[in-house]
N, C-alpha and C positions, 0 to 999 in steps of 0.2 A: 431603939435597942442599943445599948452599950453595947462599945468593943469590948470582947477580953483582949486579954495581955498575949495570948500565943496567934493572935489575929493580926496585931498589930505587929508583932514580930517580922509574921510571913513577910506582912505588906511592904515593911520597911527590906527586908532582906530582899524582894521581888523589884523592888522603886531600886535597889543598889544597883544588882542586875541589871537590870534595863539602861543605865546612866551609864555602866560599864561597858556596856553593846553599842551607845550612843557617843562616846568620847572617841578623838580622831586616833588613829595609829599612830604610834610613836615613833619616833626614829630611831633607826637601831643601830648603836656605838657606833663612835669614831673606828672602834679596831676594826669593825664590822665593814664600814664602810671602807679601809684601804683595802681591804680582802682581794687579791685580784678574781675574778669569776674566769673559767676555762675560756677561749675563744675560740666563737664559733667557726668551721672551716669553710672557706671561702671555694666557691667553683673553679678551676681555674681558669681563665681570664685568655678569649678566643685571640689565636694570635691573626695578625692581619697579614694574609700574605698578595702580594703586588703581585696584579698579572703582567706578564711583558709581552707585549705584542710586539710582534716583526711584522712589516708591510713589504710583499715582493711583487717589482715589474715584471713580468714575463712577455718577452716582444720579441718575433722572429728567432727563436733559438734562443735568446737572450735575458739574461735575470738580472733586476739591477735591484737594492734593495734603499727602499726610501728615505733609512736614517744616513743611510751613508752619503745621499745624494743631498740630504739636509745639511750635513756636515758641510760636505764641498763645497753649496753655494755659500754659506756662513762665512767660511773660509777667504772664499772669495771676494764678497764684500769688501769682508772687514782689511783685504788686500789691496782694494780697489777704492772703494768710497770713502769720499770721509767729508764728514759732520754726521747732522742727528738722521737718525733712520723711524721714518713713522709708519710707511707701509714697504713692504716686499710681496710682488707677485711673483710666481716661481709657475713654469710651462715645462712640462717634462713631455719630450717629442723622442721616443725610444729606438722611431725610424730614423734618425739623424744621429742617435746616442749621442743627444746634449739636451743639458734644463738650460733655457730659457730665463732669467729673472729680470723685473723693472724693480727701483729703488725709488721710494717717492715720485712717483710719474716722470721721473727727467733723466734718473739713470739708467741701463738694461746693457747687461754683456750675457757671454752665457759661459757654462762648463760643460768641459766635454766628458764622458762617462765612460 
């Protein structure tokens, strides 16, 4: 059976369609593309806050607080010894109010508190 001519019409205008559904997206202008887009809003950003911890002696009526007794033998040390330092032990005796330090196994004075 022959086509007619308004069949053939459809089929070609249907086959356009379809080809048109079928081809990629184009890209859209260059203007298009500088466009800026709004910017999204950002959460804002948790701030870090540092805990500071204090360390207190409490001996016989007595409070001595740890960084300051950190300080003093540092202090001392660096009064006292000299060359390289690879280990410090430090003895805190609060009945005597004095630390105790050895410096590389060979040196040891103390301070008094």
């Amino acid at each position: 059976m022959p086509r007619t001519k308004k069949v053939e019409e459809a089929v070609e205008v249907k086959t356009e369609a379809v080809a048109a559904v079928k081809e990629p997206v184009k890209e859209a202008p260059a203007a298009a593309k500088t466009a800026k887009k709004p910017a999204a809003k950002k959460a804002p950003a948790k701030a870090k806050t540092e805990v500071k911890q204090t360390v207190k002696i409490q001996f016989g009526g007595d409070e001595f607080d740890l960084a300051d007794i950190q300080k003093a033998v540092e202090k001392d040390i660096k009064a006292k010894h000299k060359g390289r330092i690879k280990t410090v032990e430090v003895y805190l005796k609060p009945e005597d109010k004095a630390v105790y330090y050895v410096v590389n196994s060979d040196f040891s004075d103390k301070v008094s508190l």
